[in-house]
ZABAKOL-494008 format. One record per residue (C-alpha): residue number from 1; x, y, z; chain; residue in one letter. Coordinates in steps of 0.2 Angstrom, whole numbers. Last residue first. Example, Ala and Ser with C-alpha at 12.3 -4.5 7.8 and 13.67 -1.06 7.14 Angstrom:
- 2;68;-5;36;A;S
- 1;62;-22;39;A;A
//
This chain:
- 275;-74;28;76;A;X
- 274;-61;14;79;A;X
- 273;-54;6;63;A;X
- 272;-48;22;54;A;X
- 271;-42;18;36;A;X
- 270;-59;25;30;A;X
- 269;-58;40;40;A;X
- 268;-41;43;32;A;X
- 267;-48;39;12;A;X
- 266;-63;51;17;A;X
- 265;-51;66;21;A;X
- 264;-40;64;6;A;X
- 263;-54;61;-5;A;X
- 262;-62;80;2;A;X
- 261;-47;85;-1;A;X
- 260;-44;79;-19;A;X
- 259;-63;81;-23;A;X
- 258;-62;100;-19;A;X
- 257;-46;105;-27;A;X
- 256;-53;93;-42;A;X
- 255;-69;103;-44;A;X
- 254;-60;119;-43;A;X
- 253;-49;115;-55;A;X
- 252;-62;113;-69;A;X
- 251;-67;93;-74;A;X
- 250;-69;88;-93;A;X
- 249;-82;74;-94;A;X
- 248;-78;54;-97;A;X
- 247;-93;42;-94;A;X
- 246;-103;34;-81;A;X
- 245;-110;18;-88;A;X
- 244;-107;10;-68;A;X
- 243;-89;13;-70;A;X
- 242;-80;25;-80;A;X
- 241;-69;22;-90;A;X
- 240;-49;21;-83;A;X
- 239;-44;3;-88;A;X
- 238;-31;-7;-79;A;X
- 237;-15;-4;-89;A;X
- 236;-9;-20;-96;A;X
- 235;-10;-41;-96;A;X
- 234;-26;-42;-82;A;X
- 233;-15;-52;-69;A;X
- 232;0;-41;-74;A;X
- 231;-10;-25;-72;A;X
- 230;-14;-32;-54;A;X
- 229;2;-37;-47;A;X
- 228;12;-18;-53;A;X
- 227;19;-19;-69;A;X
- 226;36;-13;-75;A;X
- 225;39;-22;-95;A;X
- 224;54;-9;-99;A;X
- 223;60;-12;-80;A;X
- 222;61;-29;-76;A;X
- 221;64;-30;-97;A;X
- 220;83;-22;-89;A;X
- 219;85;-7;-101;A;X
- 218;101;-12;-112;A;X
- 217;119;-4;-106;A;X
- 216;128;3;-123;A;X
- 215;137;15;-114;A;X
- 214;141;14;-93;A;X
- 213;127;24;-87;A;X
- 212;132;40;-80;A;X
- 211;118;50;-86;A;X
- 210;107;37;-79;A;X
- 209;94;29;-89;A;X
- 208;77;39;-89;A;X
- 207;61;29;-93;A;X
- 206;45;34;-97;A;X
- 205;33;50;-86;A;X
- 204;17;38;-85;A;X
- 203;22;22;-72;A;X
- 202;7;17;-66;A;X
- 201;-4;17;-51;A;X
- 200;-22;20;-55;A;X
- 199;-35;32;-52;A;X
- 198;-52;32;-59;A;X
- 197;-62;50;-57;A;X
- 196;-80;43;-50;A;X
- 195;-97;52;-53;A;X
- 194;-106;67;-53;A;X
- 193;-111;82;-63;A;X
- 192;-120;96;-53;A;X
- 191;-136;102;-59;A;X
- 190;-146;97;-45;A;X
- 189;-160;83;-49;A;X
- 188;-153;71;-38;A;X
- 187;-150;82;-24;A;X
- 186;-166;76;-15;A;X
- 185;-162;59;-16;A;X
- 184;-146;62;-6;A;X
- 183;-130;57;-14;A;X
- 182;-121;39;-13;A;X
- 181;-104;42;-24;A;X
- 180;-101;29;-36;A;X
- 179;-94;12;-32;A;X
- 178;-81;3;-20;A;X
- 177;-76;7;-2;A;X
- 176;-64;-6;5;A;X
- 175;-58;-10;21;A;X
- 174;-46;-22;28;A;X
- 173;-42;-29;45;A;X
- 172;-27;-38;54;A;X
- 171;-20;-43;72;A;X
- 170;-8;-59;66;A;X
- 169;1;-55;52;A;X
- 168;17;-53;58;A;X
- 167;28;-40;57;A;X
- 166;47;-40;54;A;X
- 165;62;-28;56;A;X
- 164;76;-30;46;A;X
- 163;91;-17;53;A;X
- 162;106;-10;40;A;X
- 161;123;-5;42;A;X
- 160;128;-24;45;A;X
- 159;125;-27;29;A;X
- 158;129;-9;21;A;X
- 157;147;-13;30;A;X
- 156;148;-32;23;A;X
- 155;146;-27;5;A;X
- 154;129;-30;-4;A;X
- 153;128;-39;-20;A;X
- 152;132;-31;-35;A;X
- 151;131;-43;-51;A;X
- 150;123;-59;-45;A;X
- 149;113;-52;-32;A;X
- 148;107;-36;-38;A;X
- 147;99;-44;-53;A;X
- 146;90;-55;-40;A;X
- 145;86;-40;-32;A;X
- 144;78;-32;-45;A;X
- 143;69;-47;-52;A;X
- 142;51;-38;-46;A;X
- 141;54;-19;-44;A;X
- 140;43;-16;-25;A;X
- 139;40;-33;-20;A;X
- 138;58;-38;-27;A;X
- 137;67;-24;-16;A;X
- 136;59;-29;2;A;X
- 135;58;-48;-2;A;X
- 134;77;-48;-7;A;X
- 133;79;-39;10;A;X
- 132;69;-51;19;A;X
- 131;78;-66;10;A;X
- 130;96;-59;17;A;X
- 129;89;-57;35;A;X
- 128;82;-74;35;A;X
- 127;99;-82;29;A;X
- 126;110;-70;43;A;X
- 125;97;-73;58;A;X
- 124;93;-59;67;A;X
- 123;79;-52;62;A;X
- 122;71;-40;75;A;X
- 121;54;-40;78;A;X
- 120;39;-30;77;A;X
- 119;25;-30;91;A;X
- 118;6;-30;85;A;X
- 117;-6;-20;74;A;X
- 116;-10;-23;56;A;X
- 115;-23;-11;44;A;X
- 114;-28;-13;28;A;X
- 113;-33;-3;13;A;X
- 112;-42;-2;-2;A;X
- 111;-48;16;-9;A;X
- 110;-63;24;-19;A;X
- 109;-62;40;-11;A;X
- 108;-75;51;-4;A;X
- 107;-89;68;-8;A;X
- 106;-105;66;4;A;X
- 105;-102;82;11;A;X
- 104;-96;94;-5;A;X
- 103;-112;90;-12;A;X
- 102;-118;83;-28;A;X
- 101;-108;67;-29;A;X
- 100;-86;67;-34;A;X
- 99;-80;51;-27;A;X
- 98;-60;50;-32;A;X
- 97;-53;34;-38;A;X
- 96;-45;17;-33;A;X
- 95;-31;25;-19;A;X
- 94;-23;11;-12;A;X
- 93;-17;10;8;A;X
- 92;-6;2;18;A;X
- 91;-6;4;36;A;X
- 90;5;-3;49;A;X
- 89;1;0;70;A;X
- 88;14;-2;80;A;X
- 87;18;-7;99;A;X
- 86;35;-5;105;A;X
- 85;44;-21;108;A;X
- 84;59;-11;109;A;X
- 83;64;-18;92;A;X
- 82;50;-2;86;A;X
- 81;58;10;99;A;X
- 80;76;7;89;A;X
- 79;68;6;74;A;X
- 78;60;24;75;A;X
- 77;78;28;83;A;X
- 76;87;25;66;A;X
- 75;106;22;72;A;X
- 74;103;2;65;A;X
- 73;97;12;47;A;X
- 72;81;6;40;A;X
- 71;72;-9;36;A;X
- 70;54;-18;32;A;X
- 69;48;-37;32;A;X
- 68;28;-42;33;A;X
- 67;27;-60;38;A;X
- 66;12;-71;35;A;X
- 65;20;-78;19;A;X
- 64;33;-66;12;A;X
- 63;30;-48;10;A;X
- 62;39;-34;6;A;X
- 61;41;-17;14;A;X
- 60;46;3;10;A;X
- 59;43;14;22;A;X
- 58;34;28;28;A;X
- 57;32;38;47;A;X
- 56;19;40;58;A;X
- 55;24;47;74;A;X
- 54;14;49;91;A;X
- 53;24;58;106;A;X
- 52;19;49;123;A;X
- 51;40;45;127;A;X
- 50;40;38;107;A;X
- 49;25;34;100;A;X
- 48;21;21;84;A;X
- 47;12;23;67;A;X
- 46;20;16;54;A;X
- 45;12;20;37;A;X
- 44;16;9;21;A;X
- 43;23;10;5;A;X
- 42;25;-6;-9;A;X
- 41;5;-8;-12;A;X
- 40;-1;-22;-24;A;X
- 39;5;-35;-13;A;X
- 38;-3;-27;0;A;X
- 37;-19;-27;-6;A;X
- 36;-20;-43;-14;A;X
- 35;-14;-51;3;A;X
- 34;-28;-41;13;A;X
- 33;-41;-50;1;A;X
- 32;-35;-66;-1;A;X
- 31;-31;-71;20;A;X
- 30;-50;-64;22;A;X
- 29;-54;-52;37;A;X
- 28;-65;-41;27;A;X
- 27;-72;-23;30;A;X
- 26;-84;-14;19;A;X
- 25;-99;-19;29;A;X
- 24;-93;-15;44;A;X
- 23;-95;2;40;A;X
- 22;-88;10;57;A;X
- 21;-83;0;70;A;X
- 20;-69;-14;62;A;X
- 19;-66;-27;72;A;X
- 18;-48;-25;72;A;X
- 17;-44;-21;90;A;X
- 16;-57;-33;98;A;X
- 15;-50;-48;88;A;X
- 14;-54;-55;73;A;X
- 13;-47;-70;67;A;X
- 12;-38;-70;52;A;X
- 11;-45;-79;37;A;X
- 10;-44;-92;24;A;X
- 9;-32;-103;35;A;X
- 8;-17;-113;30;A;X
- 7;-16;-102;15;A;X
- 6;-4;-105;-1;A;X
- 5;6;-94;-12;A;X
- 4;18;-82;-6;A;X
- 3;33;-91;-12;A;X
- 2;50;-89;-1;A;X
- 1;62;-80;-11;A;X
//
């Protein structure tokens, strides 16, 4: 794989697309930051439109250098319109916490994301191709594909079955809303609890070997020792104590209907760049 590491510039230029409107404060245009987020994140949202109909679909990506690679079927007609020279918008975003504060209104989402516009294009050249879709599978379950590659590599049909579509990393932004929630002075004194419910992606639910599994087959340490970038630059589980000296409190149902749609709202508006 082609190493990630290295910057020949510290940031991307800001254009009139990516500017971001609304709490520019929270934006950053730094090479660092938006590669930490998307390293960190394996799904993205590709926003497109197809004869004035607008449709924003998931995928799977990777990333290697200033290129973002995903893939899909050569019958899909999303990749069709996208090798068209159609333009895209690519989101991904990370969901830090929920923002509980004293009122329903002023309730949001700790969250990390970045935005990329431009054209995606078709690659065509067989070696590129091949490290694209080793990029793809190792970004998501690093030494996956290199597993792959020596004991199943993929046959000619699923080769050819398969389109690799890349995006460049020319027309970026990224946002991120950090901290407690921000209430009104006059709510302070309310007798509502208030604070952040840390979230982090992790696997939780262990590890299930296939039924079929050939016997006396050892879980792959790829997967025993699974960590996504950021626990394996702090060694473990980030931790989930609340920040700011806030402490854990037992939350009822209705408080968490309430935060997760309020969360889901403000993590949308966050990923907005023109409001």
């Amino acid at each position: 794989m082609v190493s990630n590491d290295g910057l020949e510039e510290e940031s991307y230029a800001v254009t009139q697309r990516t500017k971001l409107k609304r709490m520019p404060a929270r934006g950053a245009y730094d090479k660092k930051t938006v590669h930490a987020i998307l390293d960190e994140g394996f799904l993205c949202h590709l926003g497109y439109t197809i004869d004035g109909q607008p449709y924003v679909l998931p995928n799977a990506y990777g990333r290697v250098g200033e290129r973002l690679y995903f893939h899909g079927s050569i019958t899909n007609r999303s990749f069709k319109t996208l090798q068209a020279g159609a333009d895209v918008c690519l989101t991904v975003t990370l969901l830090d916490g929920l923002v509980l504060a004293r009122s329903g209104f002023h309730h949001s989402a700790n969250s990390r994301s970045v935005v990329v516009l431009g054209k995606a294009e078709v690659v065509t050249d067989p070696e590129e191709k091949h490290k694209a879709l080793d990029a793809i599978v190792n970004h998501i379950i690093p030494g996956r594909a290199d597993d792959l590659a020596e004991k199943r590599p993929p046959t000619k049909a699923e080769y050819n079955a398969t389109i690799v579509l890349s995006l460049p990393l020319d027309e970026v932004s990224a946002k991120e809303r950090v901290g407690g929630p921000k209430d009104e002075e006059k709510d302070m004194d309310l007798n509502i609890w208030a604070g952040v419910l840390n979230m982090h992606t992790h696997v939780t639910a262990g590890i299930e070997s296939a039924a079929d599994l050939k016997p006396g087959l050892p879980v792959p340490d790829y997967v025993t020792h699974y960590r996504r970038p950021s626990e394996r630059h702090k060694g473990g589980l980030a931790s989930t104590s609340g920040s700011g000296g806030m402490h854990n409190a037992s939350l009822t149902p209705q408080h968490l209907m309430l935060a997760v749609a309020v969360a889901v709202l403000g993590t949308i508006c966050m990923m907005t760049v023109f409001q």
